[in-house]
DOZA-845151 format. One record per residue (C-alpha): residue number from 1; y, z, x. Coordinates in steps of 0.25 Angstrom, whole numbers, always signed. Each point is the difference from the previous one (the first is absolute). Example, Ala and Ser with C-alpha at 12.3 -4.5 7.8 and 13.67 -1.06 7.14 Angstrom:
<pts>
1/-18/+31/+49
2/+14/-2/+6
</pts>
This chain:
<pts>
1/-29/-87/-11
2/-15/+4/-5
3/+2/-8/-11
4/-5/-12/+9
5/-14/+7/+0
6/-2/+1/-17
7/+3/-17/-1
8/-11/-1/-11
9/-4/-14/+7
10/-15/-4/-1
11/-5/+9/+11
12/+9/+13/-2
13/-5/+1/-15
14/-14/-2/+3
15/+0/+9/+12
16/+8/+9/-12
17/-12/-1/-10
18/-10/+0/+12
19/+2/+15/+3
20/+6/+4/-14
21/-3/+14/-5
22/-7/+2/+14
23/-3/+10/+10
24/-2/+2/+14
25/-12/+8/+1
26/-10/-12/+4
27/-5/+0/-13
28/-11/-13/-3
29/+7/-12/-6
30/-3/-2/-15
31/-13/-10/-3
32/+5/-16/+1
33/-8/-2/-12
34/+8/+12/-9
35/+12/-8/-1
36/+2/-1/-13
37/-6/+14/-2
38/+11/+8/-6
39/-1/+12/+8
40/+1/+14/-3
41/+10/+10/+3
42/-7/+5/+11
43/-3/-13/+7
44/+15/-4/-1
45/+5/+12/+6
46/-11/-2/+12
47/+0/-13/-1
48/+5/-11/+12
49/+6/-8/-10
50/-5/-15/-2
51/-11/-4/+6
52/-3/-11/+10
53/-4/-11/-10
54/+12/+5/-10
55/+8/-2/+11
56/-5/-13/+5
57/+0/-5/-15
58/+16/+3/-1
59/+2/-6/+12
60/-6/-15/-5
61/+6/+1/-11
62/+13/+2/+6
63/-2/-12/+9
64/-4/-8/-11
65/+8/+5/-10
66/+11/+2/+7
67/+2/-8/+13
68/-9/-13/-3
69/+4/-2/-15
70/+13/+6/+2
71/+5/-4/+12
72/-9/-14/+4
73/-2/-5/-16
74/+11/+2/-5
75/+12/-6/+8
76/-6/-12/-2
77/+2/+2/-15
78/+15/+3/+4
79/+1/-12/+9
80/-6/-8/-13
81/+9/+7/-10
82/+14/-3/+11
83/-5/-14/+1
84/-1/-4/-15
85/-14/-4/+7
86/-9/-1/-15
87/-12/-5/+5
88/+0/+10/+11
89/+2/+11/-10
90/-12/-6/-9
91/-9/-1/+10
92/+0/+15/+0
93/-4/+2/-14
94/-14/+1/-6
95/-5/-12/-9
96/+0/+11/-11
97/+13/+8/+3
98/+7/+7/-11
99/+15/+3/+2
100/+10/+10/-8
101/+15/-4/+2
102/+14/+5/-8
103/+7/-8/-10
104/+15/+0/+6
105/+4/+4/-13
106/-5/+13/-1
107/+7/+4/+11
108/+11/+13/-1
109/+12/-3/+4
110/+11/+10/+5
111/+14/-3/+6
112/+4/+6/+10
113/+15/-3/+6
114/-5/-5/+14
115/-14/-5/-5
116/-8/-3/-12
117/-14/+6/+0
118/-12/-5/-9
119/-13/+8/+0
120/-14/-5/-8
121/-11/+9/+0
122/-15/-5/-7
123/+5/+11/-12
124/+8/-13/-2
125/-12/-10/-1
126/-8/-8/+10
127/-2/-14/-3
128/-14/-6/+4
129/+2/-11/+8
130/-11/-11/+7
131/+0/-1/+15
132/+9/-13/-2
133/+10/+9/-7
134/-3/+11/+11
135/+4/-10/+10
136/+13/-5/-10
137/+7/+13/-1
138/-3/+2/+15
139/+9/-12/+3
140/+10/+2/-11
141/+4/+15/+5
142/+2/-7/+14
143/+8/-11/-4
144/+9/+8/-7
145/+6/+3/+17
146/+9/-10/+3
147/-1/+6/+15
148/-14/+9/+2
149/+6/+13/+8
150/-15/+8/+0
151/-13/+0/-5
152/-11/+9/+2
153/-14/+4/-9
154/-3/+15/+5
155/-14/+7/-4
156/+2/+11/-9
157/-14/+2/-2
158/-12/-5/+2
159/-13/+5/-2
160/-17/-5/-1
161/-6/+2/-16
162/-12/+3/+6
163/+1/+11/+10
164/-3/-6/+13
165/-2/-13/-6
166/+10/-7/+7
167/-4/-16/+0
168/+0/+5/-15
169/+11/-2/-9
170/+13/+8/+3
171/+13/+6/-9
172/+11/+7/+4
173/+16/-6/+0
174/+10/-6/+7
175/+16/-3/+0
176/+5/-13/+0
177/+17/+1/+6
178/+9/-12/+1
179/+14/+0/+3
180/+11/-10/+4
181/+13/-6/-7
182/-1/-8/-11
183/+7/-15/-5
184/+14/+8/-2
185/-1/+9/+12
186/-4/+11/-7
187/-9/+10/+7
188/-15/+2/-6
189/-11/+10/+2
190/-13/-3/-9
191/-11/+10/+2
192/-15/-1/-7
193/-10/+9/-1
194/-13/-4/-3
195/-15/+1/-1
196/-10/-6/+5
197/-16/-2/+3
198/-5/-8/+12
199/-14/-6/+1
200/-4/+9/+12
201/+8/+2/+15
202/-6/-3/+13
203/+6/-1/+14
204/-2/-18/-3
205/+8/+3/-13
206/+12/-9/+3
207/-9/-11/+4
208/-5/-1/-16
209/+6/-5/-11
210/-2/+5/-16
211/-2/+15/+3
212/+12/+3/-10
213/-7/+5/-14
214/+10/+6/-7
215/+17/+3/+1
216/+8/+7/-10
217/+15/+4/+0
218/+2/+14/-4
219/+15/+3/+4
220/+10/-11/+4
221/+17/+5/+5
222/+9/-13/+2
223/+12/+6/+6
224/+13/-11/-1
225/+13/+2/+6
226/+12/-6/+5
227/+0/+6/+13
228/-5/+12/+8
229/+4/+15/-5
230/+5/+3/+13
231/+5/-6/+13
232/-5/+6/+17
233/+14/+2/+5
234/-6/+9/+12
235/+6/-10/+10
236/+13/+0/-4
237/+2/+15/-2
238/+0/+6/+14
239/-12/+6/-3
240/-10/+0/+13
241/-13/-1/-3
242/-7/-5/+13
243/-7/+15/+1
244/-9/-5/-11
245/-10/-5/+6
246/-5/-12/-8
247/-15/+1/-1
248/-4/-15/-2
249/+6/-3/+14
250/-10/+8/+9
251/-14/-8/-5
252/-5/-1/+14
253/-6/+15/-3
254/+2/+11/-11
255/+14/+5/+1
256/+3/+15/+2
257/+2/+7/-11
258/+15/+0/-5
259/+5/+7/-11
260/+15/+1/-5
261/+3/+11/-7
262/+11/-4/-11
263/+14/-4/-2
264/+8/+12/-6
265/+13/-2/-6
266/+13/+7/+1
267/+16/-1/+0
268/+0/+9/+11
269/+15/-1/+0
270/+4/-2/-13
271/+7/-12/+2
272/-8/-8/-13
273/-8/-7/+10
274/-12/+2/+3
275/-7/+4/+13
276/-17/-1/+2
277/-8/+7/+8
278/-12/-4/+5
279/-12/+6/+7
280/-13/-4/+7
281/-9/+1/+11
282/+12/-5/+11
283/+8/+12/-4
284/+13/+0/-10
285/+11/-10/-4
286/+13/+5/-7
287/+9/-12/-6
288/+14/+1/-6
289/+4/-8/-10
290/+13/-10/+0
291/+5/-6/-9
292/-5/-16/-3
293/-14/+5/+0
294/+0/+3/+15
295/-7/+11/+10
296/+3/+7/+12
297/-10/+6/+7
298/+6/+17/+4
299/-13/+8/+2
300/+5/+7/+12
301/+17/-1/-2
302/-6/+9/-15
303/-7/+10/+8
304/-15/-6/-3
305/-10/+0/+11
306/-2/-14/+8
307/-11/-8/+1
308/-15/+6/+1
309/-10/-9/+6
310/-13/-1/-6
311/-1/+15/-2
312/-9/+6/-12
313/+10/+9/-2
314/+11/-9/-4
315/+6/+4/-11
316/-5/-7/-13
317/+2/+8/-10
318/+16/+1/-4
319/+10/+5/-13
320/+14/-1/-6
321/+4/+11/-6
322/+12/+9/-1
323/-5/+13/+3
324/+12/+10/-1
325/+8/-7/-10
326/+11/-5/+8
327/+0/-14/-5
328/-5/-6/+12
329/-16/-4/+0
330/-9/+7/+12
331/-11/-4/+8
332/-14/+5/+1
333/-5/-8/+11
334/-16/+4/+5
335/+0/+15/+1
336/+16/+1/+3
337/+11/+2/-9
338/+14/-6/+1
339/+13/+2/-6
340/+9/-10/-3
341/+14/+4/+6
342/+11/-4/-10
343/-8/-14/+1
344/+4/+0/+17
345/-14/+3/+4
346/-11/+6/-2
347/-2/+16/+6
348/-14/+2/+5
349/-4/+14/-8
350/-12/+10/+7
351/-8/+6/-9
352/+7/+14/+5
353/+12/-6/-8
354/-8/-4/-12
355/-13/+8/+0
356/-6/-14/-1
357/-14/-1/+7
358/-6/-12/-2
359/-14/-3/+8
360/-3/-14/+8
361/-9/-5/-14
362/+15/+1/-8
363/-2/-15/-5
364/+10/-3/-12
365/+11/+9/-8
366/+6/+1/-13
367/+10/+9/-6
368/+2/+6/-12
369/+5/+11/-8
370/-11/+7/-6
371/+5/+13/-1
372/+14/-7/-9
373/+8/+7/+9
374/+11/-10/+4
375/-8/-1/+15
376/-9/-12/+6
377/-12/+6/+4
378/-11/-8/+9
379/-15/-3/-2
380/-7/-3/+11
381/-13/-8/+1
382/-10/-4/+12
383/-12/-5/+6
384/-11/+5/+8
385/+4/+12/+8
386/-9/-3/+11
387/-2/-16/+6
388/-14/+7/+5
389/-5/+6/-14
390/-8/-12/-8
391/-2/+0/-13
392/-15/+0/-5
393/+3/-3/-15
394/+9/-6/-8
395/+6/+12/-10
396/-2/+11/+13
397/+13/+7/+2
398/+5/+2/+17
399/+8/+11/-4
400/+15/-8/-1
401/+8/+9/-7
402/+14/-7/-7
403/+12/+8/+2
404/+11/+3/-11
405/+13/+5/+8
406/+9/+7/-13
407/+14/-3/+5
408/+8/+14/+1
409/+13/-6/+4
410/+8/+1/+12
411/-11/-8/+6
412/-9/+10/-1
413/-16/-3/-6
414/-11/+6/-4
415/-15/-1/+0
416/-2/+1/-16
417/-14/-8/+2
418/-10/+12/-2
419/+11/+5/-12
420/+0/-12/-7
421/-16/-4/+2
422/+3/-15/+3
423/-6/+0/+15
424/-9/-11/-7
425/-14/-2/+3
426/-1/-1/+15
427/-2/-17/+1
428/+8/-7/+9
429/+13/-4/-9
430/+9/-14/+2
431/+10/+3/-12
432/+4/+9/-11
433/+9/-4/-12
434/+8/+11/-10
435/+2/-2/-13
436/+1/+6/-14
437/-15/-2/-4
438/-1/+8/-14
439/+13/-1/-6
440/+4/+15/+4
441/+13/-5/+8
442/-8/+6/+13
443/-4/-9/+11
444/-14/-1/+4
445/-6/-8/+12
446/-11/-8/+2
447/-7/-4/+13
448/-5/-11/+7
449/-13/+4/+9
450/-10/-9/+10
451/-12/+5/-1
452/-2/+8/-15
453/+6/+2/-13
454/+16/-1/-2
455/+8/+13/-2
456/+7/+2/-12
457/+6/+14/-3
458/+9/+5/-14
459/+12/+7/+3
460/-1/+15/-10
461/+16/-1/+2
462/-2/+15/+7
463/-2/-2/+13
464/-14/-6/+2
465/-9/-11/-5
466/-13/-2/-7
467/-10/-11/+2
468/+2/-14/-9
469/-13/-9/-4
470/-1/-14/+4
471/-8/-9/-7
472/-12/-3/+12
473/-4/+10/+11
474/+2/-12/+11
475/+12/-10/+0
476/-3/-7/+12
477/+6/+1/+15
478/+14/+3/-5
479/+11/-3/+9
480/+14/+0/-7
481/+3/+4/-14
482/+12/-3/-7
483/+6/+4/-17
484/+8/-7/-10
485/-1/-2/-16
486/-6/-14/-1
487/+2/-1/-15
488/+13/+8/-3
489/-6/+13/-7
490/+4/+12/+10
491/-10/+3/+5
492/-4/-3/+15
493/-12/-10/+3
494/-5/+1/+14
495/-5/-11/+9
496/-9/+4/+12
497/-3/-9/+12
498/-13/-2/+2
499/-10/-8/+10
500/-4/-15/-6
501/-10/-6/+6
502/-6/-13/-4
503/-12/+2/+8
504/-3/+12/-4
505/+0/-4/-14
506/-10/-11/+3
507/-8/+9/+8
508/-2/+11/-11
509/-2/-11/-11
510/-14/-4/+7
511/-4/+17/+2
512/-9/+5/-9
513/+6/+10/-11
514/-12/+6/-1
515/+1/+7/+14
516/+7/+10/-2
517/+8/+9/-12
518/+9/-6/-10
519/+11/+8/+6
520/-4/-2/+15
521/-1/-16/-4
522/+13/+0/-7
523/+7/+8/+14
524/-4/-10/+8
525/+4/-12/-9
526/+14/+6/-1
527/+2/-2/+14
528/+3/-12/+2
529/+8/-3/-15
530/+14/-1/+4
531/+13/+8/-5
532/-2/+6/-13
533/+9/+2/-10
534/+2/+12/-8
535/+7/-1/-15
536/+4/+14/-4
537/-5/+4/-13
538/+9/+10/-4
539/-10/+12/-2
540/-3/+3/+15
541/-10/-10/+2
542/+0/-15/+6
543/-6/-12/-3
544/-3/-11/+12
545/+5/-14/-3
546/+1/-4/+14
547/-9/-13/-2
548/+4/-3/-14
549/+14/-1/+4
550/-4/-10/+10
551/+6/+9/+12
552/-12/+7/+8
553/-6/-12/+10
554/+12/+2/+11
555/-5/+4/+13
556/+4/+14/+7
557/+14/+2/-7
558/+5/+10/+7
559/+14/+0/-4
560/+1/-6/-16
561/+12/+2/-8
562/+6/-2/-13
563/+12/-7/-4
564/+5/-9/-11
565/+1/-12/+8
566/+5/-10/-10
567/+9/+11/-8
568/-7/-2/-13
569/+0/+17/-1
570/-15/-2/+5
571/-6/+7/+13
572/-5/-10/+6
573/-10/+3/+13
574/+0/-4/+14
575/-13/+3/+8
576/-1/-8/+14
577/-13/-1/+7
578/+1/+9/+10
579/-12/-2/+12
580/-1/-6/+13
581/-5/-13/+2
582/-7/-9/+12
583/+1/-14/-9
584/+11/-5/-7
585/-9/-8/-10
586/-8/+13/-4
587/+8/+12/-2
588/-7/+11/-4
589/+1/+5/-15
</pts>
């Protein structure tokens, strides 16, 4: 829910930086003039944050940069490129324009069963090209679209040579995406990133012409198929989905928040079919499988609560597990425990029957055997402990404490948290993932946290666990984290789900490095770079690939997974983008 709050738009991320590293003790704001003044140790640590003209500067270039350029130039330059409008397209570029484009046969081709895939990067070599030419390979990508599905240009980046200087010249990026069928009906996706320079940007910008100096390809992916991977078959289902709220119907005024909390998976009755539950703000919704691909909706005939209307409470949090080895799969449902009667229904448990005390911050569960004792046990993580208790930094624990209940038998748990040293490190918790890390045939866990540095804790194989190194102190604002081994060499590689923003890339592409620390600088940059990706190097240490493997710009995935979707032996990844929008034409991420 509070998540609405920490959007890294233009104004949250400049009210961010605004009162970075400050205080509230009145102390004076920092000299207008010093801005580009490195400051010391002390003046960070009493330091406001940015000062009024810093400010100011982010926020033109932002507009510029970011909303004149971004959003009134450059649809133009779409419309131009839809069109196959040439002369419109020259008119934009500078009498002496240099252009860099791909030579189609350098391109790496990879075939997939359900698509074929071809990637260039500039490693490949860029071909200097005259404006003319610019304009030609414009047209020719377009006209490869029979039918012209979409087409967008985004702003990557965009940033003044000359701080300041903004009537100056400009670099920075942008993304070029077409999609549509082709002559044959095929599906294709074509996506170009490319460099730029602009001759200076001003609020009559899209009234000028020739104020593009330079564009260069540096990445091109041309994804062809015969149709689409996968097919939306909700209607027919029997599934009911009315309780989601769809957020681009309610434009009128900002939507209340609405949060789903997952779809879990299980065959409750272990009749080969499988049943979903699913979870969100309006309460709970238990669906039995039938055959033909069909759902029933038994939430209260299995013993599940009804309906919760717009409580905060409503269970989100949910887990499948079977927990005293029976065969059948209980429930963890919020703080309450169920088991699964001979798959009739579901038994509501106290914590008198289980010992089980779970507190209202109880947010997600994962089981695991970490002791290799034959028994499930359950780690618990949270959020804030306190709606009231704000946090004044990022990295500043609240006190949350993760649980780990050590499964006894007979339905009976204990509190092994202390024991084992894996509380974590008090920030608010949205996932955690077991696996065998090391290579020691133990499982060890790692953590998703909002507001500081990710978990990650070694199982000794006695009981307890030691602290593991990441690679960086700060992954972002994780929300879900998932595990699978990408290239096929046993050992797990993790994929945390952090916050993208493509404002805030922008905005922190236009502050000055000089302001604060490297490590300071390089945390606040971090933020807003998307999932990251972690390729397990086999010797207790990890190394971040997220953006070289192309999978880190996706937008609050709270819930990716792993699966080889085309059944080449491959993990392939799923991550949706996962935030409430207000405009169907802008998600956010």
């Amino acid at each position: 829910m509070r998540r609405l709050a920490k959007l890294l738009s233009t104004a949250a991320i400049l009210a961010f930086l605004t009162t970075f590293g400050g205080c509230t003790d009145g102390s004076a704001e920092p000299d207008v003039d010093s801005i580009n003044t490195k400051p010391s140790d002390e003046s960070i640590e009493q330091s406001q944050g940015l000062s009024d003209k810093e400010s100011r500067y982010l926020q033109d270039a932002e507009h510029l940069g970011g909303f004149v350029f971004g959003d009134v130039v450059l649809p133009a330059v779409r419309d131009a490129i839809a069109k196959s409008d040439r002369a419109q397209l020259a008119r934009f570029l500078a009498p002496s324009f240099n252009g860099g484009i791909y030579d189609v046969q350098q391109f790496g081709n990879a075939d997939l069963q359900f698509a074929s895939i071809n990637t260039w990067t500039d490693a490949d070599g860029v071909v200097s090209c005259t404006g003319e030419e610019f304009v030609d390979w414009l047209i020719n990508m377009r006209s490869e679209f029979a039918e012209l599905q979409s087409a967008s240009i985004k702003v990557m980046q965009m940033s003044p040579v000359e701080y300041g200087e903004f009537e100056k010249q400009w670099n920075g990026s942008i993304k070029l995406r077409l999609a549509g069928r082709l002559e044959n009906g095929d599906l294709r996706e074509t996506v170009v990133k490319m460099n730029c320079s602009i001759d200076g940007i001003d609020d009559d910008m899209q009234d000028r012409d020739e104020w593009l100096l330079q564009a260069s390809a540096y990445r091109a992916d041309v994804a062809t198929g015969t149709g689409y991977l996968m097919h939306d078959v909700t209607s027919s289902t029997g599934v009911d989905t009315s309780q989601f709220r769809d957020n681009w119907d309610h434009v009128e005024e900002l939507p209340i928040p609405f949060l789903t909390g997952g779809v879990y998976v299980t065959d409750f009755d272990k009749d080969q079919l499988q049943d979903l539950l699913i979870t969100d703000l309006n309460g709970v919704f238990f669906y039995r499988g039938l055959p033909g691909l069909k759902f029933e909706q038994v939430t209260v005939d299995v013993g599940l609560p009804s309906v919760i209307a717009n409580s905060e409470k409503a269970p989100l949090g949910a887990m499948f597990a079977d927990l005293d080895n029976d065969g059948y799969d209980d429930l963890i449902l919020g703080q309450t425990v169920y088991r699964n009667d001979n798959g009739m229904r579901f038994r509501r448990l106290t914590a008198a029957d289980t010992n089980i005390k779970l507190s209202t911050a109880s947010y997600r569960y994962s089981v695991v055997d970490f002791d290799l004792d034959g028994k499930l046990d359950i780690y618990v993580v949270g959020l804030r402990v306190s709606a009231e208790k704000a946090q004044p930094w990022i990295g500043d624990v609240e006190g949350h404490r993760n649980q780990l209940w050590k499964n006894l038998g007979d339905w009976q748990f204990e509190d092994a948290t202390d024991a084992a040293g894996i509380a974590g490190s008090g920030g608010p918790t949205f996932a955690a993932v077991w696996y065998d890390a090391n290579g020691d045939k133990w499982p060890d866990v790692m953590t998703s946290i909002e507001m500081g540095q990710n978990d990650y804790f070694l199982n000794n194989g006695d009981g307890t666990f030691r602290k593991g190194e990441l690679p960086e102190g700060y992954g972002g604002f994780s929300m879900g984290i998932t595990v699978s081994d990408i290239n096929n060499d046993g050992l797990g590689d993790p994929y945390v789900a952090n916050m993208y923003s493509k404002a805030g890339e922008r905005i922190l592409g236009n502050l000055n490095p000089e302001l604060y620390d490297s490590e300071i600088d390089n945390l606040m940059r971090d933020f807003v770079t998307g999932n990251e990706l972690y390729q397990n190097n086999g010797d207790g240490t990890y190394s971040r690939i997220g953006q070289l493997a192309g999978v880190n710009d996706v937008g609050w995935a709270y819930g990716a997974t792993f699966m080889d979707l085309d059944g080449d032996g491959l993990e392939d990844m799923y991550a949706p983008v996962g935030f409430q929008s207000v405009d169907p034409n802008k998600p956010d991420g």
